[in-house]
LUMDOLUM-673533 format. One record per residue: residue number from 0; residue in three letters; x, y, z of N, C-alpha, C in turn. Coordinates in steps of 0.2 Angstrom, whole numbers, plus 5000, padded with zeros to 4 digits. Last residue first. Layout:
% LUMDOLUM-673533
<pt><vovo>NUM</vovo><tigu>ALA</tigu><n_c1>X</n_c1><n_c2>Y</n_c2><n_c3>Z</n_c3><ca_c1>X</ca_c1><ca_c2>Y</ca_c2><ca_c3>Z</ca_c3><c_c1>X</c_c1><c_c2>Y</c_c2><c_c3>Z</c_c3></pt>
...
***
This chain:
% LUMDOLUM-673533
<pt><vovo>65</vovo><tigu>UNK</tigu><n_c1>4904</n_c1><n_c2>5085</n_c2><n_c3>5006</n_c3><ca_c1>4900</ca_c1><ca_c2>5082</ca_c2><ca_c3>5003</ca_c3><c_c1>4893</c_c1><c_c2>5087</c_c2><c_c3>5002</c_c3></pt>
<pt><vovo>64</vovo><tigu>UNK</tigu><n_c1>4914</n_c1><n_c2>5090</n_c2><n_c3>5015</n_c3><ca_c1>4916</ca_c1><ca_c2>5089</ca_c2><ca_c3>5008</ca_c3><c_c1>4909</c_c1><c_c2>5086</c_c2><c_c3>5005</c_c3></pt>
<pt><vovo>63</vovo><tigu>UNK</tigu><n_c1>4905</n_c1><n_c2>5093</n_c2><n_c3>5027</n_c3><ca_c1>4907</ca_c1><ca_c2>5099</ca_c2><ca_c3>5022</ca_c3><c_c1>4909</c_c1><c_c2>5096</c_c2><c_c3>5017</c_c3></pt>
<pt><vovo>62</vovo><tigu>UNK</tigu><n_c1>4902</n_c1><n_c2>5079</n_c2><n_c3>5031</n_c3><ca_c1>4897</ca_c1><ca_c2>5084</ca_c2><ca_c3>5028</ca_c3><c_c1>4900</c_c1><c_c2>5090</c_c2><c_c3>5024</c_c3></pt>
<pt><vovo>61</vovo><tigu>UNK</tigu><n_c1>4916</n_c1><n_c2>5076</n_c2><n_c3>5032</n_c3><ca_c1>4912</ca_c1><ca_c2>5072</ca_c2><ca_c3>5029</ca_c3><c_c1>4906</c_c1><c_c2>5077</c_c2><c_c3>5027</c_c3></pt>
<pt><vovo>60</vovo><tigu>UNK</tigu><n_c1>4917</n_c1><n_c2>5086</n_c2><n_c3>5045</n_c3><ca_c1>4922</ca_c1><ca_c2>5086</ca_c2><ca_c3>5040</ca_c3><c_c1>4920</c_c1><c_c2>5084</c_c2><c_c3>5032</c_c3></pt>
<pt><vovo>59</vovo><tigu>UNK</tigu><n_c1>4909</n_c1><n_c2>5080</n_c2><n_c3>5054</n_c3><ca_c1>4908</ca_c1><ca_c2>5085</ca_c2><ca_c3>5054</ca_c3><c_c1>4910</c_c1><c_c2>5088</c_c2><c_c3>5045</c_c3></pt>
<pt><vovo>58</vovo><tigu>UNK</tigu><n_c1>4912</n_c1><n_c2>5066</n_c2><n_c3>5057</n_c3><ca_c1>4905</ca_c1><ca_c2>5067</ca_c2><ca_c3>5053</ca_c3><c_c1>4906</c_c1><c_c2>5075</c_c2><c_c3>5051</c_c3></pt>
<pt><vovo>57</vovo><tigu>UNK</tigu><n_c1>4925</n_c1><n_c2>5070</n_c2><n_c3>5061</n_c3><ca_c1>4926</ca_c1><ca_c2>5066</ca_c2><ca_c3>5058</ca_c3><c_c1>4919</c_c1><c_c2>5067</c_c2><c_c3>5053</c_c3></pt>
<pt><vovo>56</vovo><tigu>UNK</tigu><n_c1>4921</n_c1><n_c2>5078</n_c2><n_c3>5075</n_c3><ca_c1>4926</ca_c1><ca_c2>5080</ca_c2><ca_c3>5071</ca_c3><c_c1>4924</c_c1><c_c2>5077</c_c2><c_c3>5063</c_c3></pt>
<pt><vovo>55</vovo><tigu>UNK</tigu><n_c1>4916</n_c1><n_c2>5064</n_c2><n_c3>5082</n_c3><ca_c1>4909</ca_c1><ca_c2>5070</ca_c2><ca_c3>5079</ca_c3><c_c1>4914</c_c1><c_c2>5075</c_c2><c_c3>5073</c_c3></pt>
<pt><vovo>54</vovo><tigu>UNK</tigu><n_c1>4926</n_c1><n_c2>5059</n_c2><n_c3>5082</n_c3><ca_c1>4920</ca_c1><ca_c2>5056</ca_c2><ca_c3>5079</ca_c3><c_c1>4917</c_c1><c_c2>5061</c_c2><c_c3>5075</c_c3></pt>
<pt><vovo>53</vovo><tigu>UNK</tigu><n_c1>4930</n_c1><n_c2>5065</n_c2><n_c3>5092</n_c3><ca_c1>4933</ca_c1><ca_c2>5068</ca_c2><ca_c3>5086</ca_c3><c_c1>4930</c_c1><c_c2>5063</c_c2><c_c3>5081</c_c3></pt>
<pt><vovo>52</vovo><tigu>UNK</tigu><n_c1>4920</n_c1><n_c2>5065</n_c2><n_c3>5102</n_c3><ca_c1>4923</ca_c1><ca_c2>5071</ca_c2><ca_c3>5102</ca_c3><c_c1>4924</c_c1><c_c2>5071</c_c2><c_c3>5092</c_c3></pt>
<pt><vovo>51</vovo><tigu>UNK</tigu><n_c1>4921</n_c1><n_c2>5052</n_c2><n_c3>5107</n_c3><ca_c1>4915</ca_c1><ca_c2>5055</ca_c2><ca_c3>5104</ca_c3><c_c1>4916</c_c1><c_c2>5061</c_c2><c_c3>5100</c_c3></pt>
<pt><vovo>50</vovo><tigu>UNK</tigu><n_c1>4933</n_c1><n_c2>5051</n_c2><n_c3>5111</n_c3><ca_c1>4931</ca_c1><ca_c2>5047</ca_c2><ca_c3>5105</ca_c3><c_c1>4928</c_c1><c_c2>5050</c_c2><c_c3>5101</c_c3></pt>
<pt><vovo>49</vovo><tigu>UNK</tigu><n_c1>4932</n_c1><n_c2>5061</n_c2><n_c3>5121</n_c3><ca_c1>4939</ca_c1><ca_c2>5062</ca_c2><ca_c3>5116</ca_c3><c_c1>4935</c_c1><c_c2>5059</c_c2><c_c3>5110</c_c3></pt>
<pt><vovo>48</vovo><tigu>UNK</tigu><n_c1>4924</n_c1><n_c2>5053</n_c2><n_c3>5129</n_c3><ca_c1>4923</ca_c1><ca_c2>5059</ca_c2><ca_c3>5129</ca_c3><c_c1>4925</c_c1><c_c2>5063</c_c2><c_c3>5122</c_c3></pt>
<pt><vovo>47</vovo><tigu>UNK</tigu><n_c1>4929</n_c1><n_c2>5043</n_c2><n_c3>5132</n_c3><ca_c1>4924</ca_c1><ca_c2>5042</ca_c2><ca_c3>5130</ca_c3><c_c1>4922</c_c1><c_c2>5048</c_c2><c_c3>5127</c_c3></pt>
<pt><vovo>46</vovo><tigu>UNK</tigu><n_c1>4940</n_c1><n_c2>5047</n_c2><n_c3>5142</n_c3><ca_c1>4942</ca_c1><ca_c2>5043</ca_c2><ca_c3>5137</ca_c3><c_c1>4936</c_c1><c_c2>5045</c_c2><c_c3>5130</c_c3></pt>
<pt><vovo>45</vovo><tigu>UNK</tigu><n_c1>4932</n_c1><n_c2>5054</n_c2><n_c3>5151</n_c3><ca_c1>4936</ca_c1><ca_c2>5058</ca_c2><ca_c3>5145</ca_c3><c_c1>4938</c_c1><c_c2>5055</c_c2><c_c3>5140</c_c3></pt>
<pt><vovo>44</vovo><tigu>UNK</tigu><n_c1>4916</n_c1><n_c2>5051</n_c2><n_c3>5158</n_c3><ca_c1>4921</ca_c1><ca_c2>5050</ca_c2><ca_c3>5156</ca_c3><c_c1>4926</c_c1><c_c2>5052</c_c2><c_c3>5152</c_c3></pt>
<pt><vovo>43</vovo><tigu>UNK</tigu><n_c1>4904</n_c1><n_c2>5056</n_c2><n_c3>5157</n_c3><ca_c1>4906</ca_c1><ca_c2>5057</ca_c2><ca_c3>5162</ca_c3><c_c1>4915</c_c1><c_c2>5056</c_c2><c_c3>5161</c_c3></pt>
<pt><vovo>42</vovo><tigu>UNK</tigu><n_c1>4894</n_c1><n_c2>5068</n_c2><n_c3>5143</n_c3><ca_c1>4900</ca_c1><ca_c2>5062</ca_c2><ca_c3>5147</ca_c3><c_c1>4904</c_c1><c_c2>5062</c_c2><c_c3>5154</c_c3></pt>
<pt><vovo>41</vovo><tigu>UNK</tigu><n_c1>4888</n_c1><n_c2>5078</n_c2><n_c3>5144</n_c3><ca_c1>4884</ca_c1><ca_c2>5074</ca_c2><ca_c3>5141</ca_c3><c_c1>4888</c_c1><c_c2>5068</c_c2><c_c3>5145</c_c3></pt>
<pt><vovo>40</vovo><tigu>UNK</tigu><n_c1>4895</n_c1><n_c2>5090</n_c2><n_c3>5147</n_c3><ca_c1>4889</ca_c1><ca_c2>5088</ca_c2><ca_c3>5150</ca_c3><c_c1>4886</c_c1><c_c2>5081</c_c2><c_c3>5147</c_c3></pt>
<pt><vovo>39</vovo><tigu>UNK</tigu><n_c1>4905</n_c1><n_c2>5087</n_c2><n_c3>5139</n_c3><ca_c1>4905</ca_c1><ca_c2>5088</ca_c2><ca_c3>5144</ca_c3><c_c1>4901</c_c1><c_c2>5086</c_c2><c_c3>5150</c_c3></pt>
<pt><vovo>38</vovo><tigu>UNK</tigu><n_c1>4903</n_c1><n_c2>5091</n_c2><n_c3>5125</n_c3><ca_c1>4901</ca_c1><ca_c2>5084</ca_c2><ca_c3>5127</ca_c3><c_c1>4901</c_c1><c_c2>5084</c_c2><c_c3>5138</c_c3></pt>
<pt><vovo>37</vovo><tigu>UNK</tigu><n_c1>4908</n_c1><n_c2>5104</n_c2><n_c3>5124</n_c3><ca_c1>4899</ca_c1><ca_c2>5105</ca_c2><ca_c3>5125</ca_c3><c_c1>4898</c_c1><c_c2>5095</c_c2><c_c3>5128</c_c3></pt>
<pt><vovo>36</vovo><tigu>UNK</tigu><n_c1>4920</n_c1><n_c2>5102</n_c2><n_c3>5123</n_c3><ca_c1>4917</ca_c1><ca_c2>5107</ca_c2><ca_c3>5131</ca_c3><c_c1>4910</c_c1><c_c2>5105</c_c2><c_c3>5130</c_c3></pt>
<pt><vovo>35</vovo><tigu>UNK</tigu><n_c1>4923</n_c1><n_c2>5095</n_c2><n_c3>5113</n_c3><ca_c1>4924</ca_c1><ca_c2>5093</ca_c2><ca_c3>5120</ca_c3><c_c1>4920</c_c1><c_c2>5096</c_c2><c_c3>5126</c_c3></pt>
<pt><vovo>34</vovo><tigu>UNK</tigu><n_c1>4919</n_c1><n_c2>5103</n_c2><n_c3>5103</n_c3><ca_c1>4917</ca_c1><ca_c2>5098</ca_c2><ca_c3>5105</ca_c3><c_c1>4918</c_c1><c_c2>5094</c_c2><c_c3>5110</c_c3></pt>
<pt><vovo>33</vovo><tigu>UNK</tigu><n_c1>4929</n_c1><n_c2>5112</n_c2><n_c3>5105</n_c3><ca_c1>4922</ca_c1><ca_c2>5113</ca_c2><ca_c3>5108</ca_c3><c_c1>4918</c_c1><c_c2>5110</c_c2><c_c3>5107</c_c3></pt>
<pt><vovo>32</vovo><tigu>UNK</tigu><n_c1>4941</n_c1><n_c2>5107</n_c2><n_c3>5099</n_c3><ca_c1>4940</ca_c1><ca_c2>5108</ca_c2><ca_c3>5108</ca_c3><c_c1>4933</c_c1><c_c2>5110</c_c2><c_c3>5110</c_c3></pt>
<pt><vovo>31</vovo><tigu>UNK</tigu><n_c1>4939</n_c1><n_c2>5101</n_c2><n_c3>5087</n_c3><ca_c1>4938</ca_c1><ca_c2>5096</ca_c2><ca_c3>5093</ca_c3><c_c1>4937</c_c1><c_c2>5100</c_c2><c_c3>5099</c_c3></pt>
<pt><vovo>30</vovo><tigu>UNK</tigu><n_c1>4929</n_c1><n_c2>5109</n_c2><n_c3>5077</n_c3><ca_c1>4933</ca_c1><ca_c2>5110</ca_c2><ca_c3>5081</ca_c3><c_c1>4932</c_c1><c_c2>5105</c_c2><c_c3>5087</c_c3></pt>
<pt><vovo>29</vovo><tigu>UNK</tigu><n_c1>4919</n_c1><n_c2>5107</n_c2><n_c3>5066</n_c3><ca_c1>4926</ca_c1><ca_c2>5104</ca_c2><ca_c3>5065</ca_c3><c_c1>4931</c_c1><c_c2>5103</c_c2><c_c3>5071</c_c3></pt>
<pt><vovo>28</vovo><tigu>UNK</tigu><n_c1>4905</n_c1><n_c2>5106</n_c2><n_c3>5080</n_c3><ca_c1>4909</ca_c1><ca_c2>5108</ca_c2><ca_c3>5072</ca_c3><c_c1>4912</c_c1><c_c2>5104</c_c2><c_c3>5072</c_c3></pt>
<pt><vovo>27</vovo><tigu>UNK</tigu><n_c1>4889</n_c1><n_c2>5108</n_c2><n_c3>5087</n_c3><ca_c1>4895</ca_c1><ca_c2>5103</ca_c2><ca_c3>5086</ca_c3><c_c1>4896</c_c1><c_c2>5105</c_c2><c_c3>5078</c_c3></pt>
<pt><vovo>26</vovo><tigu>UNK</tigu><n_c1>4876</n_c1><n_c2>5114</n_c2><n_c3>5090</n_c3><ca_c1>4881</ca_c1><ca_c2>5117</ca_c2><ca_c3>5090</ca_c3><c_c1>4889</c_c1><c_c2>5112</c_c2><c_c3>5090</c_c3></pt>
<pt><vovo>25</vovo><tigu>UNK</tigu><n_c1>4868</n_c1><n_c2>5100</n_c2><n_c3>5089</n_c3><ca_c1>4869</ca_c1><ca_c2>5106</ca_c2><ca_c3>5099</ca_c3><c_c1>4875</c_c1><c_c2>5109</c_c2><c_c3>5098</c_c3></pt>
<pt><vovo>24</vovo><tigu>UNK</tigu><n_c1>4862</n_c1><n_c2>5093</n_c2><n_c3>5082</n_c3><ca_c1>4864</ca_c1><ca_c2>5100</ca_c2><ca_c3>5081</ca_c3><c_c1>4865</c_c1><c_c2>5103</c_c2><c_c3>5085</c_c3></pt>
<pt><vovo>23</vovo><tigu>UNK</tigu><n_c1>4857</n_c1><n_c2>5079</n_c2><n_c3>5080</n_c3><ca_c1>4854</ca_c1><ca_c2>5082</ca_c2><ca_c3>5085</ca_c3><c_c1>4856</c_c1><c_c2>5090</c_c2><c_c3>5083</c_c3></pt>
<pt><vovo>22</vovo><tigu>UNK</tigu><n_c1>4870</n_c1><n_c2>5074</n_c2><n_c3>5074</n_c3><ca_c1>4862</ca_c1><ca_c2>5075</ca_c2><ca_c3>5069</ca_c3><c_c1>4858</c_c1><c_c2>5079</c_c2><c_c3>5075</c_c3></pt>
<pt><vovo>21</vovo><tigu>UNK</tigu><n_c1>4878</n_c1><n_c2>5073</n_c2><n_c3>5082</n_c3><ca_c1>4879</ca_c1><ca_c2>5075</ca_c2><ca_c3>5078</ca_c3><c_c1>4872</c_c1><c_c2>5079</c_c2><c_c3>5075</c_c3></pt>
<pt><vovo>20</vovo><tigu>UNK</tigu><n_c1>4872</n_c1><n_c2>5062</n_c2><n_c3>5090</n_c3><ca_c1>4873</ca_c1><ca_c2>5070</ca_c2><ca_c3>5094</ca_c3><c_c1>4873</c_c1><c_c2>5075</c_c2><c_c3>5087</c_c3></pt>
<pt><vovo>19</vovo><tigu>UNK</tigu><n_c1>4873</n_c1><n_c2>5051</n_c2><n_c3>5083</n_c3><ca_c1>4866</ca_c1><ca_c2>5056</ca_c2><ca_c3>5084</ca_c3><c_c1>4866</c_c1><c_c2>5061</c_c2><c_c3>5088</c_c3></pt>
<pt><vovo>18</vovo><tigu>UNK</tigu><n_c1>4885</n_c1><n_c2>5051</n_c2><n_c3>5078</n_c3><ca_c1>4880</ca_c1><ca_c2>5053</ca_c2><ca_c3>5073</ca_c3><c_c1>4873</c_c1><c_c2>5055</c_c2><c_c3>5077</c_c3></pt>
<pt><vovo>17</vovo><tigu>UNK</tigu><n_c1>4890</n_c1><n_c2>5045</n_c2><n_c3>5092</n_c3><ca_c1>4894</ca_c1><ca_c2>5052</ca_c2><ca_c3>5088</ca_c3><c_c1>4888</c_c1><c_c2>5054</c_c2><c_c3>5081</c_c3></pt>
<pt><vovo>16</vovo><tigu>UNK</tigu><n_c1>4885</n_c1><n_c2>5035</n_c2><n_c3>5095</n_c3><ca_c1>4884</ca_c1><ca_c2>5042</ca_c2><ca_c3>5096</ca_c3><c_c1>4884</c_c1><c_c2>5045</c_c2><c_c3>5096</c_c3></pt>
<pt><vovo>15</vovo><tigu>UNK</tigu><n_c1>4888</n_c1><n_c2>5026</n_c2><n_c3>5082</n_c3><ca_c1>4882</ca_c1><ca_c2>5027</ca_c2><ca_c3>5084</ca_c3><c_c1>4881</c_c1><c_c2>5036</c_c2><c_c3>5089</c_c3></pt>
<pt><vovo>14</vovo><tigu>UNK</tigu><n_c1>4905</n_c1><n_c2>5027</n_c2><n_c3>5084</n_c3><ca_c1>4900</ca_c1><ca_c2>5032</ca_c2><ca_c3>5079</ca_c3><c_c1>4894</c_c1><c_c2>5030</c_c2><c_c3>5079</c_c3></pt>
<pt><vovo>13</vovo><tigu>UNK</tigu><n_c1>4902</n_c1><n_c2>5022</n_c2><n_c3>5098</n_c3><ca_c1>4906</ca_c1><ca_c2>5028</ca_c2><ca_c3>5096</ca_c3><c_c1>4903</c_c1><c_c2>5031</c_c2><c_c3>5090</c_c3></pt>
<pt><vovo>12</vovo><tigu>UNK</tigu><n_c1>4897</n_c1><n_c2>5008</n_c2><n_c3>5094</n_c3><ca_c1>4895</ca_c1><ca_c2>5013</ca_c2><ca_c3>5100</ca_c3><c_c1>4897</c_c1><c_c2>5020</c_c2><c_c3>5096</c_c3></pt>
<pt><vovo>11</vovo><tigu>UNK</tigu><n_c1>4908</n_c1><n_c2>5003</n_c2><n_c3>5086</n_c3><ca_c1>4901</ca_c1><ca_c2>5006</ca_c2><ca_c3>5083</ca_c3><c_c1>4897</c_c1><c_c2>5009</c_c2><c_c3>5087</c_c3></pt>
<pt><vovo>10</vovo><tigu>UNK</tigu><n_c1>4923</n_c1><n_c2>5010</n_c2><n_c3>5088</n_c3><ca_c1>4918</ca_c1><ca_c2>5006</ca_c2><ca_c3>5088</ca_c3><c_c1>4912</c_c1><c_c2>5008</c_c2><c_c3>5085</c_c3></pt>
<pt><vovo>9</vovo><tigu>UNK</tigu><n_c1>4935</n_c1><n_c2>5013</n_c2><n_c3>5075</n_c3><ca_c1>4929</ca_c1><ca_c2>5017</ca_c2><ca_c3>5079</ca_c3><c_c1>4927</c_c1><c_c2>5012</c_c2><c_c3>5081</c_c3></pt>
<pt><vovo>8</vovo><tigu>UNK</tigu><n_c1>4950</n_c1><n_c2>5010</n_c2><n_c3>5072</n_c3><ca_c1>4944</ca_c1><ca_c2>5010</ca_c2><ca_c3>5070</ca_c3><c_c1>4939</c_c1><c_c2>5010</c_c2><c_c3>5076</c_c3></pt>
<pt><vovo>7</vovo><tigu>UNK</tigu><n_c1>4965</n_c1><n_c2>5023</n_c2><n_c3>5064</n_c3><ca_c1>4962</ca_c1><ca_c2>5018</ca_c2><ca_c3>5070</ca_c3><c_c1>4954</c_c1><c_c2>5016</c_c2><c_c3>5071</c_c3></pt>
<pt><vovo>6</vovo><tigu>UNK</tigu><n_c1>4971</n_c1><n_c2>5021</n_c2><n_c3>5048</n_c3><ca_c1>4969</ca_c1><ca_c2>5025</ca_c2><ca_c3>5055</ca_c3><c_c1>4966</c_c1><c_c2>5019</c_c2><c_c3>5061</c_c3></pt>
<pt><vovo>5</vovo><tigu>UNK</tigu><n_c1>4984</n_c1><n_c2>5021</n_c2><n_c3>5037</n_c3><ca_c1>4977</ca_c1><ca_c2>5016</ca_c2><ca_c3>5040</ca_c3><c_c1>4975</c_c1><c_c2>5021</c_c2><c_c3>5048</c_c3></pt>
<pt><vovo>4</vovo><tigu>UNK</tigu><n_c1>4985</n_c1><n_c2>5030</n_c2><n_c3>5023</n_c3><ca_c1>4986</ca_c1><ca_c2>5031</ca_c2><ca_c3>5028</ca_c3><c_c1>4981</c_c1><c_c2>5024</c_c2><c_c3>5032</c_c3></pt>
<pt><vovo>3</vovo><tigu>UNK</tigu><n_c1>4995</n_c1><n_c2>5024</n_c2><n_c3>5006</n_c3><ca_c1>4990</ca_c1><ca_c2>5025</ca_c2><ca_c3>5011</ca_c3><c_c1>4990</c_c1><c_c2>5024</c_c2><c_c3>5017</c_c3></pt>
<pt><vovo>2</vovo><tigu>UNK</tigu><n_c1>5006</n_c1><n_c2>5025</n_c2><n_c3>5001</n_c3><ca_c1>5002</ca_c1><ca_c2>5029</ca_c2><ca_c3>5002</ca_c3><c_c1>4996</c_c1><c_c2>5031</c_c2><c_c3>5007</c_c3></pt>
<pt><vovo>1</vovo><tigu>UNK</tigu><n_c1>5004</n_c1><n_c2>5010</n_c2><n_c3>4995</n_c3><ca_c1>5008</ca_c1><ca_c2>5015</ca_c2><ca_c3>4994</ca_c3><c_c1>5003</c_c1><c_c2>5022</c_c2><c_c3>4995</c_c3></pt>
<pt><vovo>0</vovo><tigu>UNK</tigu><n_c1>5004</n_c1><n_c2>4994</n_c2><n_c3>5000</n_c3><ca_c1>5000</ca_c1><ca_c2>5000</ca_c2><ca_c3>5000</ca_c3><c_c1>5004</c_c1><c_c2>5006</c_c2><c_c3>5000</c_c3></pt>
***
């Protein structure tokens, strides 16, 4: 594979969440750190938190180019 990047893979928990916070529209963008703050309320945990976080980054980014 020349070229190509392999990234790490999401569970489906994670992008199940990450798409219905997402779609919900509580002000979630590109920008991981305020996707962080607004999860905040949502997560107790950071690990979990981060996932969601850059999941939501990732549907974010997806919607612009498309």
């Amino acid at each position: 594979m020349t070229g190509a990047l392999m990234g790490r893979i999401r569970s489906a928990l994670i992008k199940r969440l990450a798409r219905q916070l997402y779609e919900k529209g509580d002000g979630f963008n590109e920008d991981f750190e305020n996707n962080k703050k607004l999860l905040k309320e949502v997560f107790q945990y950071k690990k979990l938190r981060n996932k969601v976080a850059g999941a939501i980054v990732a549907l974010a980014r997806q919607a612009k180019n498309n």
